[in-house]
C-alpha positions as CSV (number, residue, x, y, z in Angstrom):
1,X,-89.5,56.3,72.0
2,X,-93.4,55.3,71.2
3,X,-94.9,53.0,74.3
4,X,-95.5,50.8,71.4
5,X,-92.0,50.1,70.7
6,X,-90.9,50.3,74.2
7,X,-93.9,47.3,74.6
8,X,-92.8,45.6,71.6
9,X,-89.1,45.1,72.9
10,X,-90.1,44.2,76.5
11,X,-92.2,41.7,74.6
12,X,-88.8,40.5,72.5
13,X,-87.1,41.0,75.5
14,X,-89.6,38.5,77.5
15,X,-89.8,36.3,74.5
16,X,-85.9,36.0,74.4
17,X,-85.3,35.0,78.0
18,X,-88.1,32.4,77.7
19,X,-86.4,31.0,74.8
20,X,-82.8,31.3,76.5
21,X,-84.5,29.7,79.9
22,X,-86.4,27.3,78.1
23,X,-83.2,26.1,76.0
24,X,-81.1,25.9,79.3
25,X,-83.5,23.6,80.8
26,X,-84.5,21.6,77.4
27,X,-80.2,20.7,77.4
28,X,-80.5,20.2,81.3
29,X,-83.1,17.5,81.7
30,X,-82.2,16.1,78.3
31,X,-79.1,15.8,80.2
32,X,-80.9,14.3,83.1
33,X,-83.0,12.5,80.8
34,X,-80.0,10.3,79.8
35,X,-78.2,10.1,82.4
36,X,-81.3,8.1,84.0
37,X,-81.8,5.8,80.9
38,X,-78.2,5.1,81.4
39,X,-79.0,4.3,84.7
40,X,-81.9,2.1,83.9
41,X,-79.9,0.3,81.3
42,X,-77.4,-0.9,83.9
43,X,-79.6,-1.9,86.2
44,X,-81.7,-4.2,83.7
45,X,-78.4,-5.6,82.7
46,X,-77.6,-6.7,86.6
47,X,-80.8,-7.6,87.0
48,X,-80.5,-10.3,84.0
49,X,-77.4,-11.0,84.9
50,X,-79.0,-11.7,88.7
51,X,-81.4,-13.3,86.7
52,X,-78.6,-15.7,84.9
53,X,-77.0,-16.7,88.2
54,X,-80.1,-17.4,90.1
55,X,-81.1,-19.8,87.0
56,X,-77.6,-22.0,87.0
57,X,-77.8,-21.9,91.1
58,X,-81.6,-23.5,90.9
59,X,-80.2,-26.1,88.3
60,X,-77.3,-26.9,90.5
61,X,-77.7,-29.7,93.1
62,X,-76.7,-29.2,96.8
63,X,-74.5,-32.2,96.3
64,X,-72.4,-33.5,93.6
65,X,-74.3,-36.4,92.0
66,X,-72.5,-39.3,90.2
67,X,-73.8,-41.8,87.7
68,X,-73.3,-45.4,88.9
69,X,-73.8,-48.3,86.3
70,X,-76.7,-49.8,86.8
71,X,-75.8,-51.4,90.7
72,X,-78.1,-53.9,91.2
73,X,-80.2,-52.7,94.6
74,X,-83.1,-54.0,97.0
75,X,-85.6,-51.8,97.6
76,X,-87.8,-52.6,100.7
77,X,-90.7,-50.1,100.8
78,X,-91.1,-49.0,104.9
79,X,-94.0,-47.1,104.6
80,X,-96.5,-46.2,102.1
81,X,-98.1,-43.5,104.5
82,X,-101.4,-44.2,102.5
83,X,-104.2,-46.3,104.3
84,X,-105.0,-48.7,101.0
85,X,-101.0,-49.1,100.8
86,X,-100.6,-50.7,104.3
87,X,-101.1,-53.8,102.9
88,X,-97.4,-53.6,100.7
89,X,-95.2,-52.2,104.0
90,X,-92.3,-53.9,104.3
91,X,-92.0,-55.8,100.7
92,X,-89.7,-56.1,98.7
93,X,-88.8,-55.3,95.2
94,X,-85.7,-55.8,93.1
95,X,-84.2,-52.6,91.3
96,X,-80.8,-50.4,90.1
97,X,-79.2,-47.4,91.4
98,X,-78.7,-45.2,88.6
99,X,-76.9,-42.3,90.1
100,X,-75.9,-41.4,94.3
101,X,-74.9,-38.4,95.9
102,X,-74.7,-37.0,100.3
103,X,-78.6,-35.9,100.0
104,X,-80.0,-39.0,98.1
105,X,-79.9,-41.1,95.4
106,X,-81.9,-42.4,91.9
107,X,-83.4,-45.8,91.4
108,X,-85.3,-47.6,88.5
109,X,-87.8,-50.2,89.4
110,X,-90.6,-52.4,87.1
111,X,-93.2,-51.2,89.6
112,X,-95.1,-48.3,89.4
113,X,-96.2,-47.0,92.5
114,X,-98.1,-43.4,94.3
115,X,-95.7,-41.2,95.5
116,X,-98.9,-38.3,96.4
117,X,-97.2,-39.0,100.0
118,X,-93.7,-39.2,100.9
119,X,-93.0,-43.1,100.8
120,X,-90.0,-44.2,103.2
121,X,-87.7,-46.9,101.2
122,X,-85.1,-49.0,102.6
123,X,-82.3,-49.2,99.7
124,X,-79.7,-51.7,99.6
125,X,-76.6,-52.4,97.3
126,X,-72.8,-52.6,96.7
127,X,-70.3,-50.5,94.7
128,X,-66.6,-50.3,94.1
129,X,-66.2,-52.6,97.3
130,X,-68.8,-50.4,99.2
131,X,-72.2,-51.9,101.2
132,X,-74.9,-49.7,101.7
133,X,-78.3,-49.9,103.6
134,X,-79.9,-46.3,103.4
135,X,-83.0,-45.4,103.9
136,X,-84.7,-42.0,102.5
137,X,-88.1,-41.1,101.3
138,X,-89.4,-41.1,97.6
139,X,-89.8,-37.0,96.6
140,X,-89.7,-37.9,92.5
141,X,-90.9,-40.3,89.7
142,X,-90.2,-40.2,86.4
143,X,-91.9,-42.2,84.0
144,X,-90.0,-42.3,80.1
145,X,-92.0,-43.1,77.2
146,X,-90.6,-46.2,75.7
147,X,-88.9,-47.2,78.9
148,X,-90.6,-50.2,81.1
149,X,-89.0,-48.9,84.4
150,X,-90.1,-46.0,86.8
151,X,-87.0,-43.9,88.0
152,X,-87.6,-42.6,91.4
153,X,-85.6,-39.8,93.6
154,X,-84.6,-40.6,97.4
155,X,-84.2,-38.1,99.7
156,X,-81.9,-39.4,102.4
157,X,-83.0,-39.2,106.0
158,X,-81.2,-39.6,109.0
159,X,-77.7,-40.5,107.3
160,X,-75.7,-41.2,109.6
161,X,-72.1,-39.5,109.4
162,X,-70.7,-42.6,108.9
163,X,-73.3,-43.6,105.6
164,X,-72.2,-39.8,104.5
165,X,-68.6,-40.4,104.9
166,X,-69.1,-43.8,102.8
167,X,-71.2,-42.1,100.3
168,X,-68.6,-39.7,99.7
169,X,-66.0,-41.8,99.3
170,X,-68.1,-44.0,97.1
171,X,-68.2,-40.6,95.2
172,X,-64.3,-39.6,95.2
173,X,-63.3,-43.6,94.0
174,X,-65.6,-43.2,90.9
175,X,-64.2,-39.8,90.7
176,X,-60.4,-40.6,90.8
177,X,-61.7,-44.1,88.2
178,X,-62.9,-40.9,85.8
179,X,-59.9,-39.4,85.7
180,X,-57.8,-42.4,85.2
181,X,-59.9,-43.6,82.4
182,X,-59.6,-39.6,80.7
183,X,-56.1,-39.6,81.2
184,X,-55.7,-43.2,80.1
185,X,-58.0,-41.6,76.8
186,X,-55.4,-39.2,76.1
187,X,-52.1,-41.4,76.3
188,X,-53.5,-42.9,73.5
């Protein structure tokens, strides 16, 4: 045999294995290759779903909230913690809880006034039977086109367990009047 052929087959024969090698691994990491994007997939579907859950937690309150229908309340402003707002501690306006729960409660009001500090309210009212003289600090406003009155969130502070335990059941007897009135709906 010539050393020319003998080169030319070792060079087939090289040629050959590199193709053979080179297929083997071209399969493997292809292989690999998916498996990862697989991977990859699932995790950017937990991580939406992560992502899902987080959102509804964030739009869900700590406490349960209930509407109440428009309870006439006295709002006695404590403290405006703001030096040109001294002037209005302790007065009095007249206003209507729009919605209670344990952490704090909503109330609309004709005046419009700062919140940049926290302002500590006094509110006062009855419901279903109930009294209530809680005191909280202003965290919100909300101010609707079209609508003369501010809305403003409370924050309770220092509830007492006994204002809590009121509160709550405040919340269970409009609750259980819910249901009554639903069930009512569908005898009919």
């Amino acid at each position: 045999m010539s050393p020319f052929l003998q080169i030319a087959g070792l060079i087939g024969l090289v040629i050959l294995t590199i193709l053979v090698v080179g297929t083997i691994f071209y399969f493997y990491y292809r292989h690999v290759l998916q498996s990862k994007q697989k991977k990859i997939s699932e995790l950017k579907n937990n991580v939406n779903q992560d992502q899902n859950i987080i959102a509804v937690l964030k739009e869900r309150r700590k406490f349960r909230r209930v509407p109440l229908n428009h309870e006439k309340c006295t709002i006695k402003v404590i403290d405006f913690k703001e030096e040109n707002l001294q002037a209005l501690n302790n007065k009095t306006l007249d206003g209507e809880v729009m919605d209670i729960s344990v952490g704090g409660l909503k109330f609309t009001c004709d005046i419009d006034f700062p919140i940049r500090n926290r302002v500590h309210v006094e509110v006062i009212f009855e419901s279903h039977n109930f009294s209530f003289d809680l005191s909280g600090n202003v965290l919100r406003k909300e101010e609707k086109s079209g609508d003369t009155h501010v809305h403003y969130g409370v924050q309770f502070k220092d509830l007492s367990a006994a204002d809590e335990t009121q509160i709550q059941s405040l919340i269970n007897a409009i609750d259980l009047e819910e249901r009554r009135t639903a069930f009512n709906k569908s005898l009919t």
